[in-house]
PQR file with spaces between the fields and no chain letter, atoms N, CA, C, O and H, PARSE charges and radii, in Angstrom:
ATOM       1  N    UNK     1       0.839   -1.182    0.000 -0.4000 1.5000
ATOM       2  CA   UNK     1       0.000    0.000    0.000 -0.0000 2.0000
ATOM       3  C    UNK     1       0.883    1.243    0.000  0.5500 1.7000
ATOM       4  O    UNK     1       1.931    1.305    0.642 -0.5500 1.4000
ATOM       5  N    UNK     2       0.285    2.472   -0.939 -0.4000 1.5000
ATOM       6  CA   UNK     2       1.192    3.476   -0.755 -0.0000 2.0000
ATOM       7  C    UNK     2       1.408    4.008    0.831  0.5500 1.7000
ATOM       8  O    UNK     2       0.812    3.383    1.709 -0.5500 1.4000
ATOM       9  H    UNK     2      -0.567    2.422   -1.460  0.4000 1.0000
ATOM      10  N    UNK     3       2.243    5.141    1.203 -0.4000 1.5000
ATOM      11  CA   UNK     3       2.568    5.191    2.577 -0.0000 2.0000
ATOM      12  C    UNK     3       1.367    6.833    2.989  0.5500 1.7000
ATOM      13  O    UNK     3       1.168    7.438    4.042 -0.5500 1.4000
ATOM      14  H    UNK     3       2.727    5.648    0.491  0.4000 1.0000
ATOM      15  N    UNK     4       0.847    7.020    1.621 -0.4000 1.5000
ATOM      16  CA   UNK     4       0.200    8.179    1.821 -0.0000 2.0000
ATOM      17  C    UNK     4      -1.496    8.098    2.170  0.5500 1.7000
ATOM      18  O    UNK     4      -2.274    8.912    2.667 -0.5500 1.4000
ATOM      19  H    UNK     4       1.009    6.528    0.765  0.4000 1.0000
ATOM      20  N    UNK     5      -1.650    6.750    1.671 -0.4000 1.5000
ATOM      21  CA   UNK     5      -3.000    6.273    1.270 -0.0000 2.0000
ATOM      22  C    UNK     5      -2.994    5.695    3.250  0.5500 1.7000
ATOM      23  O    UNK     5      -4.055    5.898    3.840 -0.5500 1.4000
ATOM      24  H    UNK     5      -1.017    6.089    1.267  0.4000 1.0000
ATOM      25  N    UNK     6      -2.346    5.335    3.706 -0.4000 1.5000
ATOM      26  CA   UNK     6      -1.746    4.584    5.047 -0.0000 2.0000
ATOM      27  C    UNK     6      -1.953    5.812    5.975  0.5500 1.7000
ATOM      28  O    UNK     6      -2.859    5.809    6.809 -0.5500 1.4000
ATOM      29  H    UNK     6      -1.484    5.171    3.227  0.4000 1.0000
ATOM      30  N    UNK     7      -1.153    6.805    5.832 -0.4000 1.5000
ATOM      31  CA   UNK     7      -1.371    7.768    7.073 -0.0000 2.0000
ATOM      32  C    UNK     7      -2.710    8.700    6.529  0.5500 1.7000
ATOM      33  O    UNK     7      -3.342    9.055    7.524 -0.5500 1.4000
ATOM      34  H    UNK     7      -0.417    6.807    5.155  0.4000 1.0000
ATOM      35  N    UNK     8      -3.130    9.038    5.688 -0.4000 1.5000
ATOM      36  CA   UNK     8      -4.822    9.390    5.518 -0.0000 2.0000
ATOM      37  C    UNK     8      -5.574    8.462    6.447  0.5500 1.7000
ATOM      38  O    UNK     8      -6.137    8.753    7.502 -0.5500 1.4000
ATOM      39  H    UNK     8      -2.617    8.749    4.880  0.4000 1.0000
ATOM      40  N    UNK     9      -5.457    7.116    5.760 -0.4000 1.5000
ATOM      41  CA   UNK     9      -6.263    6.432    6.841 -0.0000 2.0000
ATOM      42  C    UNK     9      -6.613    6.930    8.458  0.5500 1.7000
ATOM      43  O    UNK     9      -7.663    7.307    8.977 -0.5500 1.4000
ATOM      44  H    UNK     9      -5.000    6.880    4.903  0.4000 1.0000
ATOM      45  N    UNK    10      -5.370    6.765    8.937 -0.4000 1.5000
ATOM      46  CA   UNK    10      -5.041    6.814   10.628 -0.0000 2.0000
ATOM      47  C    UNK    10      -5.179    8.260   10.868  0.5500 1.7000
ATOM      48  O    UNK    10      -5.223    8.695   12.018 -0.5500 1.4000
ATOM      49  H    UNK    10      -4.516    6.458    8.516  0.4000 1.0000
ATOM      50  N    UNK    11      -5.263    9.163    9.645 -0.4000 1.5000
ATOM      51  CA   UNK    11      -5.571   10.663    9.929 -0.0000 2.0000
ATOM      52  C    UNK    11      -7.191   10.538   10.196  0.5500 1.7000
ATOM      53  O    UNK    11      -7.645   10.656   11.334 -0.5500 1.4000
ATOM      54  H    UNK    11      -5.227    8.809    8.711  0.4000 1.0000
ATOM      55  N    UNK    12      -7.902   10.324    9.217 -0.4000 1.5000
ATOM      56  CA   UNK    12      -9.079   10.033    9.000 -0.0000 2.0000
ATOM      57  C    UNK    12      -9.463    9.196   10.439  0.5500 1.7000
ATOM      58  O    UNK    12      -9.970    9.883   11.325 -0.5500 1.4000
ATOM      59  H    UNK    12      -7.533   10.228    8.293  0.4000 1.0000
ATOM      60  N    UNK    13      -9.296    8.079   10.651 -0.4000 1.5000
ATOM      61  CA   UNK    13      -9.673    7.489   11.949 -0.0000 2.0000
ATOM      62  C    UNK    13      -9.445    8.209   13.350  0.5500 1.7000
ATOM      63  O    UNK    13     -10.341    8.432   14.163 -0.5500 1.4000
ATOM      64  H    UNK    13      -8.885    7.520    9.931  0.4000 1.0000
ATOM      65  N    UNK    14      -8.119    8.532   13.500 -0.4000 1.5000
ATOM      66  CA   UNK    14      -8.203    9.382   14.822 -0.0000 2.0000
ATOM      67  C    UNK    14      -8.907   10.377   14.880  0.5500 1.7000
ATOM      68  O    UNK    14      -9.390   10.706   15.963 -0.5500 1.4000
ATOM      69  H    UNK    14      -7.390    8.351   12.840  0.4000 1.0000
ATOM      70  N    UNK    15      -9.203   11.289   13.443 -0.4000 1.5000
ATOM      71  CA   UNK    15     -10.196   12.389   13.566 -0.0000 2.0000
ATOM      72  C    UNK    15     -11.341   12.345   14.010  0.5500 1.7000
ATOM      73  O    UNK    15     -11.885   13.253   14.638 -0.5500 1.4000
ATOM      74  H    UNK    15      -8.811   11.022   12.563  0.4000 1.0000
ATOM      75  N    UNK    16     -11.878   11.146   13.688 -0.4000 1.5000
ATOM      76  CA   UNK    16     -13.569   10.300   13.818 -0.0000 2.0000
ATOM      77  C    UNK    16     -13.475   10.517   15.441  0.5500 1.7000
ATOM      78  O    UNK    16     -14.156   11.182   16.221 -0.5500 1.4000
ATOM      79  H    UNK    16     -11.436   10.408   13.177  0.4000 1.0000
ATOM      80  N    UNK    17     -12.090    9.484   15.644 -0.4000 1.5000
ATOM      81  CA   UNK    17     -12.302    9.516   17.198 -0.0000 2.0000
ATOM      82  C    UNK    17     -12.258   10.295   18.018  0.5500 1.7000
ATOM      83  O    UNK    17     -13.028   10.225   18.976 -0.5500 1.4000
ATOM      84  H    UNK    17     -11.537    8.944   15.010  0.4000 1.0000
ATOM      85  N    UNK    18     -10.933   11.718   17.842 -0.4000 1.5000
ATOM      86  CA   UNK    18     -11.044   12.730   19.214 -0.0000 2.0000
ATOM      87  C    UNK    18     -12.288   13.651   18.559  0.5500 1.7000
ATOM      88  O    UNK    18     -12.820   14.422   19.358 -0.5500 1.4000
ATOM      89  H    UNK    18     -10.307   11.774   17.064  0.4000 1.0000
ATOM      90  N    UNK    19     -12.927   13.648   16.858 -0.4000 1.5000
ATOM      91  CA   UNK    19     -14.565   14.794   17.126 -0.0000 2.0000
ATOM      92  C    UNK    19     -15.277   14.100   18.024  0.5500 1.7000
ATOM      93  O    UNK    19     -15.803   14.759   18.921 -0.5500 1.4000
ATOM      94  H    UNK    19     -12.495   13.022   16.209  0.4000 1.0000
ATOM      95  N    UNK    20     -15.452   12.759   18.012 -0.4000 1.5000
ATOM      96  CA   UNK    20     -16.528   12.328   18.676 -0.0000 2.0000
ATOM      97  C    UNK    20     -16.539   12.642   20.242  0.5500 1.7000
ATOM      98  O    UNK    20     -17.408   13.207   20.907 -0.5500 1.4000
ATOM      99  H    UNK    20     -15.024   12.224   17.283  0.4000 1.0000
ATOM     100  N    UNK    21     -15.188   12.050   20.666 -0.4000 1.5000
ATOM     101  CA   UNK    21     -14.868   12.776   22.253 -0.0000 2.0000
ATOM     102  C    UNK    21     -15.154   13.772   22.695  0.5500 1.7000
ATOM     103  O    UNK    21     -15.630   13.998   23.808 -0.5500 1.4000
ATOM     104  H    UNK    21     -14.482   11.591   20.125  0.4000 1.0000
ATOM     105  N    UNK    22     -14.813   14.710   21.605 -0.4000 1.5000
ATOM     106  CA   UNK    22     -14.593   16.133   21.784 -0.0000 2.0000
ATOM     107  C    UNK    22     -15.851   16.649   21.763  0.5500 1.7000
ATOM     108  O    UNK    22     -16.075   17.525   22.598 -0.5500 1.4000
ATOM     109  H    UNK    22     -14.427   14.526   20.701  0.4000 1.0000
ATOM     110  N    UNK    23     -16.815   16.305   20.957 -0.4000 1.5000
ATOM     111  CA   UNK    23     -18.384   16.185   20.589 -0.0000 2.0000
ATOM     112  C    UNK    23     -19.197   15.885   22.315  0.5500 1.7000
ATOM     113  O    UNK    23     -20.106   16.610   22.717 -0.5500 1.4000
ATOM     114  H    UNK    23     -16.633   15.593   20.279  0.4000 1.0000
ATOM     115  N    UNK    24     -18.608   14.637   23.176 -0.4000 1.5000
ATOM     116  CA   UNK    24     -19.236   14.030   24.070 -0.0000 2.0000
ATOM     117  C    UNK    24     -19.075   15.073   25.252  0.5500 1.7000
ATOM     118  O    UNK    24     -19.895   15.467   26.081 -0.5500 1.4000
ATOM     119  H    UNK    24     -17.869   14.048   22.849  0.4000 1.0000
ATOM     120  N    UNK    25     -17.647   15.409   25.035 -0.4000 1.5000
ATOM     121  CA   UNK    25     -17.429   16.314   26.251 -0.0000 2.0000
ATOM     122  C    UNK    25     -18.561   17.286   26.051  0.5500 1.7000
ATOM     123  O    UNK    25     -19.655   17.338   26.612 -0.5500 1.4000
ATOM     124  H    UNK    25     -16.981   15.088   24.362  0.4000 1.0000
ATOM     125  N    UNK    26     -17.991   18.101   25.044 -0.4000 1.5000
ATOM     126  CA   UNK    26     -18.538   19.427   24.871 -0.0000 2.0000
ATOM     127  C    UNK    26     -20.040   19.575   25.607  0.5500 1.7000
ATOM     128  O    UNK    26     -20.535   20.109   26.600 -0.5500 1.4000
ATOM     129  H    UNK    26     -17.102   18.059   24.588  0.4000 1.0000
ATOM     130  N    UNK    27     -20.417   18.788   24.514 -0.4000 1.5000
ATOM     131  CA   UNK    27     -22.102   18.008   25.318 -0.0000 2.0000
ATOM     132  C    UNK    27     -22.245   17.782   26.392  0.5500 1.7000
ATOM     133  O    UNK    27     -23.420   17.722   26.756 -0.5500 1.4000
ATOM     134  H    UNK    27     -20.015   18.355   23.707  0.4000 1.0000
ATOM     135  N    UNK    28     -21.194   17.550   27.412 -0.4000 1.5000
ATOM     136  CA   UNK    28     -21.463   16.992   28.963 -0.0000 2.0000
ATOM     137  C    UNK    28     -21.234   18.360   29.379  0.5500 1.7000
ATOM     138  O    UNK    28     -22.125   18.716   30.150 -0.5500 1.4000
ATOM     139  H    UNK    28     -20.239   17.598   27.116  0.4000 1.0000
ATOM     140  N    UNK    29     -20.144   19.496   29.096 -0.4000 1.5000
ATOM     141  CA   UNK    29     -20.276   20.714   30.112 -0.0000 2.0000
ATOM     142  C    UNK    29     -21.017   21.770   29.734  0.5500 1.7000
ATOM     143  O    UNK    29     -21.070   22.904   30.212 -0.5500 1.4000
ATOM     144  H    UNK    29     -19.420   19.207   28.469  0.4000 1.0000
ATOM     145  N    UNK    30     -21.899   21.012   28.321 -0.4000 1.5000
ATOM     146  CA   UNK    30     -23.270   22.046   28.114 -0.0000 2.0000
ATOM     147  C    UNK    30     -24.419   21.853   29.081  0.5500 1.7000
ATOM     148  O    UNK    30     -25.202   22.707   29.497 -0.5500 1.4000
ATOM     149  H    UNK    30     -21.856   20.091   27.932  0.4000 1.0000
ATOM     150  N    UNK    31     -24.351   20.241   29.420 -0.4000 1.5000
ATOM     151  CA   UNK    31     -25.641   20.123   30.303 -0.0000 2.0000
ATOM     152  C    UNK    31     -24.977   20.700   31.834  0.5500 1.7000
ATOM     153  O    UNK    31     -25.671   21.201   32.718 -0.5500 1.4000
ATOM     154  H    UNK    31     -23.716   19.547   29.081  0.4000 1.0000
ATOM     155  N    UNK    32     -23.609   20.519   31.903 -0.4000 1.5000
ATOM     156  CA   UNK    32     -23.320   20.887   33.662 -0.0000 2.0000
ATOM     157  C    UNK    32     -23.577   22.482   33.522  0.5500 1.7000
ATOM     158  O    UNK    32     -24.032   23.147   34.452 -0.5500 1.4000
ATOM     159  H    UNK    32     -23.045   20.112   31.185  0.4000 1.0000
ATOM     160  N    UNK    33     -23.292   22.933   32.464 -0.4000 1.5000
ATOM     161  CA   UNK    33     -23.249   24.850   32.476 -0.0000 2.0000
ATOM     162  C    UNK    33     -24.986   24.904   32.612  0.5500 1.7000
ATOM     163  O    UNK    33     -25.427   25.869   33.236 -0.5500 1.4000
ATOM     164  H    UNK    33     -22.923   22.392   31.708  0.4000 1.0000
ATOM     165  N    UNK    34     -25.729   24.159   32.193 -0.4000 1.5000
ATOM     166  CA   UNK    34     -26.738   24.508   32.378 -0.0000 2.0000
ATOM     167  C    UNK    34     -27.731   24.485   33.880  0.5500 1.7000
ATOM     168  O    UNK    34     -28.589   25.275   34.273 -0.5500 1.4000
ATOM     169  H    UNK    34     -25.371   23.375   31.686  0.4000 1.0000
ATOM     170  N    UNK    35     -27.264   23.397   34.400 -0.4000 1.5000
ATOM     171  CA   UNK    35     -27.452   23.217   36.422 -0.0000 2.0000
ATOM     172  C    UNK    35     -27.070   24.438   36.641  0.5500 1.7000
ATOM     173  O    UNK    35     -27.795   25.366   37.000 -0.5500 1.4000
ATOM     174  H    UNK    35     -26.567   22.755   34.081  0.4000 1.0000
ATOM     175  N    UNK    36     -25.594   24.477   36.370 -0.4000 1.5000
ATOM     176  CA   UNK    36     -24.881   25.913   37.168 -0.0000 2.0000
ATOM     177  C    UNK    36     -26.013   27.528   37.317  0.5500 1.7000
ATOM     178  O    UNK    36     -26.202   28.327   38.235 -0.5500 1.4000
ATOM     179  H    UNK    36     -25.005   23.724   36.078  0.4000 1.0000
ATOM     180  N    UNK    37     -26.549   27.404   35.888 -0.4000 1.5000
ATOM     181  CA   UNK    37     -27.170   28.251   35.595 -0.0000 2.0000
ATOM     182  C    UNK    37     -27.966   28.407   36.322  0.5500 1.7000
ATOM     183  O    UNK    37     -27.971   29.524   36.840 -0.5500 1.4000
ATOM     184  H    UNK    37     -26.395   26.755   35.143  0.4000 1.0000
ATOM     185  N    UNK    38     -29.127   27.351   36.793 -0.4000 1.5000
ATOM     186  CA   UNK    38     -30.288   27.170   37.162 -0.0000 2.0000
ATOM     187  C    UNK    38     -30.060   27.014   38.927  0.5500 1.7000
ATOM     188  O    UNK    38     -30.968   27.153   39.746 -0.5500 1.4000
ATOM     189  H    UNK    38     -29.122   26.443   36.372  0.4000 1.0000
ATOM     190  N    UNK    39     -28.532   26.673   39.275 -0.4000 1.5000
ATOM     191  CA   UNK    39     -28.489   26.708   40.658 -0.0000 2.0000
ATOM     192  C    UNK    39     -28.229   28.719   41.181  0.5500 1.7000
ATOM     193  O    UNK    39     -28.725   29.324   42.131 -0.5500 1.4000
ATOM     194  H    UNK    39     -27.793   26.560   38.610  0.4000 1.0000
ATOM     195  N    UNK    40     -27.309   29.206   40.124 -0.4000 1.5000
ATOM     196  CA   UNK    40     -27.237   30.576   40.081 -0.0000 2.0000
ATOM     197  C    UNK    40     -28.409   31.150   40.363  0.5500 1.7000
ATOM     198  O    UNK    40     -28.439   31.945   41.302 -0.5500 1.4000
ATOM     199  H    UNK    40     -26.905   28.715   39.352  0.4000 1.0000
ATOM     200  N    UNK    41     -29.474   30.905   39.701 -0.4000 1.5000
ATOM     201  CA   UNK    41     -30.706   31.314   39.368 -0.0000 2.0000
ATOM     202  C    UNK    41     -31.835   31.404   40.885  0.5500 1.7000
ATOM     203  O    UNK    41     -32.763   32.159   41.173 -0.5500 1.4000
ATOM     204  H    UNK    41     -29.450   30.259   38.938  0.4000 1.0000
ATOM     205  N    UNK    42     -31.348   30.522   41.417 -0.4000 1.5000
ATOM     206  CA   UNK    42     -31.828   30.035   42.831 -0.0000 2.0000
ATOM     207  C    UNK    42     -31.276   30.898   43.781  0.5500 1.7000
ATOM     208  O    UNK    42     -31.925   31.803   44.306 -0.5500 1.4000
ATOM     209  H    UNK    42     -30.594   29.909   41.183  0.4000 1.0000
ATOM     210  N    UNK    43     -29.905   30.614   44.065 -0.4000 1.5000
ATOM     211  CA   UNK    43     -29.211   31.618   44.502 -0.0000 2.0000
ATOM     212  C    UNK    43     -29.705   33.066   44.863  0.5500 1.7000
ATOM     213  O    UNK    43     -30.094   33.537   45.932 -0.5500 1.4000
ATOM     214  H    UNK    43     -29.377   29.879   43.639  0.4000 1.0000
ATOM     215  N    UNK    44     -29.537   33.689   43.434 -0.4000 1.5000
ATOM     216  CA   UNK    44     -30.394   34.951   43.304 -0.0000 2.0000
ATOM     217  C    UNK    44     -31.556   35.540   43.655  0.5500 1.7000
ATOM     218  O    UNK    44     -31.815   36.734   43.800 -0.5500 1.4000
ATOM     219  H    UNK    44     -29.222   33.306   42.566  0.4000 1.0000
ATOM     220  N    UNK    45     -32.536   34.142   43.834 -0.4000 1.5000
ATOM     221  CA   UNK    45     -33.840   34.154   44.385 -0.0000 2.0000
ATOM     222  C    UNK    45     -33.450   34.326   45.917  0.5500 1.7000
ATOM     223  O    UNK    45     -33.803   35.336   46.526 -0.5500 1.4000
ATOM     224  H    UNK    45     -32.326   33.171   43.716  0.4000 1.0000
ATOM     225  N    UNK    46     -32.609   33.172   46.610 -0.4000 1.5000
ATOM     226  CA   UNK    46     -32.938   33.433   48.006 -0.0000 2.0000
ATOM     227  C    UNK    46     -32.480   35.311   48.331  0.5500 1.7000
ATOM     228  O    UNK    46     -33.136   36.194   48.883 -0.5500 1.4000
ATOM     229  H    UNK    46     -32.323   32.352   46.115  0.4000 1.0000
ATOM     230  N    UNK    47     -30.849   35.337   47.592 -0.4000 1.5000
ATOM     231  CA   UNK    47     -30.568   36.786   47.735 -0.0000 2.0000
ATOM     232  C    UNK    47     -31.627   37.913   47.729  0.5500 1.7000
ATOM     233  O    UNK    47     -31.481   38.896   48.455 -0.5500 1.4000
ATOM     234  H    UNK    47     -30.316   34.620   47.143  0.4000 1.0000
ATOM     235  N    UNK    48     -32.482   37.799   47.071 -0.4000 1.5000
ATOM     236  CA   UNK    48     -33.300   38.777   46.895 -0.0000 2.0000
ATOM     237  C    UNK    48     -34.771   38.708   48.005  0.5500 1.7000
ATOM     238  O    UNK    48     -35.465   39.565   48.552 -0.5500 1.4000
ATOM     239  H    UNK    48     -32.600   37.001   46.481  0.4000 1.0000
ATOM     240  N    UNK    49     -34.769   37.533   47.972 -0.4000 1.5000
ATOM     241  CA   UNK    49     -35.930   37.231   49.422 -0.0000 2.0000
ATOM     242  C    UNK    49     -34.961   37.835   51.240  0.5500 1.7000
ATOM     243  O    UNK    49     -35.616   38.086   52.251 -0.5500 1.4000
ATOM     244  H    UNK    49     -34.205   36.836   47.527  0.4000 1.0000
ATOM     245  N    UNK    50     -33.725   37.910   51.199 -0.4000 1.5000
ATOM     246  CA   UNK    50     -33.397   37.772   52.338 -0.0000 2.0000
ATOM     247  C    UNK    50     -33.238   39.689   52.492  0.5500 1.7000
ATOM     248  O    UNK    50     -33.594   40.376   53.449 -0.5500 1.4000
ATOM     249  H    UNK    50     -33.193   37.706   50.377  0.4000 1.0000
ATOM     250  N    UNK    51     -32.576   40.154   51.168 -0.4000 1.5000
ATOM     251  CA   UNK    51     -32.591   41.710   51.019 -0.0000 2.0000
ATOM     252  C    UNK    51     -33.997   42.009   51.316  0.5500 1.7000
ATOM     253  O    UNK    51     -34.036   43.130   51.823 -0.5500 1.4000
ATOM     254  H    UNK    51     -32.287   39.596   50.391  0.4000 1.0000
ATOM     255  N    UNK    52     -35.281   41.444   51.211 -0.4000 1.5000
ATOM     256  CA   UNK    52     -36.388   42.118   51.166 -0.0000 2.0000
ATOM     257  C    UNK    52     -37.160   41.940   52.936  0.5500 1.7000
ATOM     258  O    UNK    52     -37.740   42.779   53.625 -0.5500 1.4000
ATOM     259  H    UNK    52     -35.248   40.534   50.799  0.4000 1.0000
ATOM     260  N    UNK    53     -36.866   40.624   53.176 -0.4000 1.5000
ATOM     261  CA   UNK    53     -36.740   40.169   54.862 -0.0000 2.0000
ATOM     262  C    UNK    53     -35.744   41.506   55.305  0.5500 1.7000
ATOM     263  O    UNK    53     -36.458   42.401   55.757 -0.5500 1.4000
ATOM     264  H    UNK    53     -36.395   39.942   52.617  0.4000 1.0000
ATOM     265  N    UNK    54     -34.749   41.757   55.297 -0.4000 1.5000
ATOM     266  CA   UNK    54     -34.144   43.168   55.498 -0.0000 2.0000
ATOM     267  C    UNK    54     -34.733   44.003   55.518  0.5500 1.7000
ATOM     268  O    UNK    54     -34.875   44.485   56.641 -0.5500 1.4000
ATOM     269  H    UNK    54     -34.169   41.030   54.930  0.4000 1.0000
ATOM     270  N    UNK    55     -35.238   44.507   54.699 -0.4000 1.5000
ATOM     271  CA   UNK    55     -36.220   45.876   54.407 -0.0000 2.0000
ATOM     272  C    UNK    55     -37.341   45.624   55.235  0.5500 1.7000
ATOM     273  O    UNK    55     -37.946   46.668   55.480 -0.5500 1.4000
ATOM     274  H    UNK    55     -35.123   44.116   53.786  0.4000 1.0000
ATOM     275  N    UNK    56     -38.015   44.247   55.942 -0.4000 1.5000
ATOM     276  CA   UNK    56     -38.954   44.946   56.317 -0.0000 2.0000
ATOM     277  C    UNK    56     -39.118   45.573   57.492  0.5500 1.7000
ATOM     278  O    UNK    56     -40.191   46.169   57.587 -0.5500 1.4000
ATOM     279  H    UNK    56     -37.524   43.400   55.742  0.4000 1.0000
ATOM     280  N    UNK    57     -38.276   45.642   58.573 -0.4000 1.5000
ATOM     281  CA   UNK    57     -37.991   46.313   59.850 -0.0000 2.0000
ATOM     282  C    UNK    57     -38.175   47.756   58.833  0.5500 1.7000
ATOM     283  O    UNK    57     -39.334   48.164   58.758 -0.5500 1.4000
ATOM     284  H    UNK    57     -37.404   45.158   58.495  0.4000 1.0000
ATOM     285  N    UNK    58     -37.620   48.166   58.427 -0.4000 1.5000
ATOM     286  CA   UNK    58     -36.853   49.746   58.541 -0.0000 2.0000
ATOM     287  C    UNK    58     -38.268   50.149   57.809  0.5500 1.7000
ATOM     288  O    UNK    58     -38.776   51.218   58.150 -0.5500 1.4000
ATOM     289  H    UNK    58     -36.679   47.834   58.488  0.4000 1.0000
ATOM     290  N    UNK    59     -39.100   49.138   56.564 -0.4000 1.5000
ATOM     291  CA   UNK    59     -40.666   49.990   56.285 -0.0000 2.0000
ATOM     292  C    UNK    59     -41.545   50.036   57.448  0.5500 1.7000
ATOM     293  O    UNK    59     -42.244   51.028   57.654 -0.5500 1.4000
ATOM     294  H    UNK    59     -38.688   48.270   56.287  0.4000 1.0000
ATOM     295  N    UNK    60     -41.555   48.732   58.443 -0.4000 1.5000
ATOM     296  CA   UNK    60     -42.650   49.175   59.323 -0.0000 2.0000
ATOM     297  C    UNK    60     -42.004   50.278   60.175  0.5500 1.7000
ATOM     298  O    UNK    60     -42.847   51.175   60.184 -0.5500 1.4000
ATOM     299  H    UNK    60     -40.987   47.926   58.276  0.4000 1.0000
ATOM     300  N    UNK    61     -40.866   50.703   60.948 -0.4000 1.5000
ATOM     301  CA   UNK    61     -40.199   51.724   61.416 -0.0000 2.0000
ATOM     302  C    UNK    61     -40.496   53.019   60.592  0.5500 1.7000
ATOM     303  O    UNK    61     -40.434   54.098   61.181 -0.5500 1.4000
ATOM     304  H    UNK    61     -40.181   49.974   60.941  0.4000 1.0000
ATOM     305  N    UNK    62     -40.675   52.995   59.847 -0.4000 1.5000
ATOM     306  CA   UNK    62     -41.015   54.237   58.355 -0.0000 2.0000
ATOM     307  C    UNK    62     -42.395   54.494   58.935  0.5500 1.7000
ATOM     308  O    UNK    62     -42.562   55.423   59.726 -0.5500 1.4000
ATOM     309  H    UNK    62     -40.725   52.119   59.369  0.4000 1.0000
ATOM     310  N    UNK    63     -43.404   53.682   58.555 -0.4000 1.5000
ATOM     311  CA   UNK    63     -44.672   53.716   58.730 -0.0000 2.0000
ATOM     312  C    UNK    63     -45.235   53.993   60.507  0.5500 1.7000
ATOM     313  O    UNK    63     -46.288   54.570   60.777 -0.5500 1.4000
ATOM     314  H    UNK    63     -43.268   52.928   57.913  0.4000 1.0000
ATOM     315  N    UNK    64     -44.373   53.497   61.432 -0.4000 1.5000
ATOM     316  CA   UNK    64     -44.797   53.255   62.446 -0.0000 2.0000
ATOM     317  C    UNK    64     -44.109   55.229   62.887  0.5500 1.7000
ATOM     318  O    UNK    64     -44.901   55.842   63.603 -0.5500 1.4000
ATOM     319  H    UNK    64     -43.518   53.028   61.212  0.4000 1.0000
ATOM     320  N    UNK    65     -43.275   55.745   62.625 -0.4000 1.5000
ATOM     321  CA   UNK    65     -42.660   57.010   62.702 -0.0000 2.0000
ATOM     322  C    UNK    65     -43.588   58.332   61.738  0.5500 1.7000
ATOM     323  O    UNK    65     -43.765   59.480   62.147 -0.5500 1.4000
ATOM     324  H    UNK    65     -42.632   55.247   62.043  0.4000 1.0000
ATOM     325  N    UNK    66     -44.057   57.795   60.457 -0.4000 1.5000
ATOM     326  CA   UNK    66     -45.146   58.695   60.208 -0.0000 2.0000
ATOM     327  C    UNK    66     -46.666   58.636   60.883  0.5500 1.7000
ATOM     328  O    UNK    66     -47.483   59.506   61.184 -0.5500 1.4000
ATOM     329  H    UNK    66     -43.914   56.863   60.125  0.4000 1.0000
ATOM     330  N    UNK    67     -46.651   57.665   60.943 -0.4000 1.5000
ATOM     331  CA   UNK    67     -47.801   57.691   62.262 -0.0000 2.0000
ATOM     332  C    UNK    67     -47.982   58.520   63.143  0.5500 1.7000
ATOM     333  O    UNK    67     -48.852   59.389   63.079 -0.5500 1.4000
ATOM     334  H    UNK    67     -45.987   56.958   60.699  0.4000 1.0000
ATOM     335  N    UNK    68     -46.997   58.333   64.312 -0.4000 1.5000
ATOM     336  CA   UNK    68     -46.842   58.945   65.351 -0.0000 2.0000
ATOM     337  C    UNK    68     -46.788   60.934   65.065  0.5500 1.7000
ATOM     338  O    UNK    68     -47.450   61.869   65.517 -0.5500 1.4000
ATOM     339  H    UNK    68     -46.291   57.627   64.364  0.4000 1.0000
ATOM     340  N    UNK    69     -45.723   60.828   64.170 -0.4000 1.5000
ATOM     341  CA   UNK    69     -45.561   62.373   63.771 -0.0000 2.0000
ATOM     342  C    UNK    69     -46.620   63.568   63.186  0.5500 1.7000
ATOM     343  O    UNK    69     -46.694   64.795   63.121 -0.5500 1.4000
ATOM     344  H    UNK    69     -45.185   60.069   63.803  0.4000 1.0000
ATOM     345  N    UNK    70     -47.607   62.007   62.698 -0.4000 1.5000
ATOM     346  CA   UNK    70     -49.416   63.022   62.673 -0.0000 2.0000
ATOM     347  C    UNK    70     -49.825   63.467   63.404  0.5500 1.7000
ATOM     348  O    UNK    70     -50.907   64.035   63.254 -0.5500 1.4000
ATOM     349  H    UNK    70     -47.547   61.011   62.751  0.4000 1.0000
């Protein structure tokens, strides 16, 4: 066999093999980026529930101070 027709081959075959890998990965830290996302997402929720638990002393203090000052 020529020696050119020989390393095409094994070019051709290893290519098959690291796209496909490379294909599987890719695919696996699309679905993990996507948790991440959705745990971020959560995250953000409690952050914003605990800032608003915060706020509510200082509105009833607001309300309870215009009250009085009528």
């Amino acid at each position: 066999m020529d020696t050119q027709l020989i390393l095409d081959s094994i070019l051709i075959f290893f290519s098959v093999i690291i796209g496909t890998l490379l294909s599987l990965v890719l695919y696996r830290a699309f679905i993990i980026l996507g948790k991440v996302e959705k745990i971020m997402e959560f995250i953000d929720q409690i952050r914003e529930m605990l800032e608003m638990w915060e706020r509510i002393p200082f509105e009833l203090l607001k309300k309870i101070t215009n009250f009085l000052s009528k």
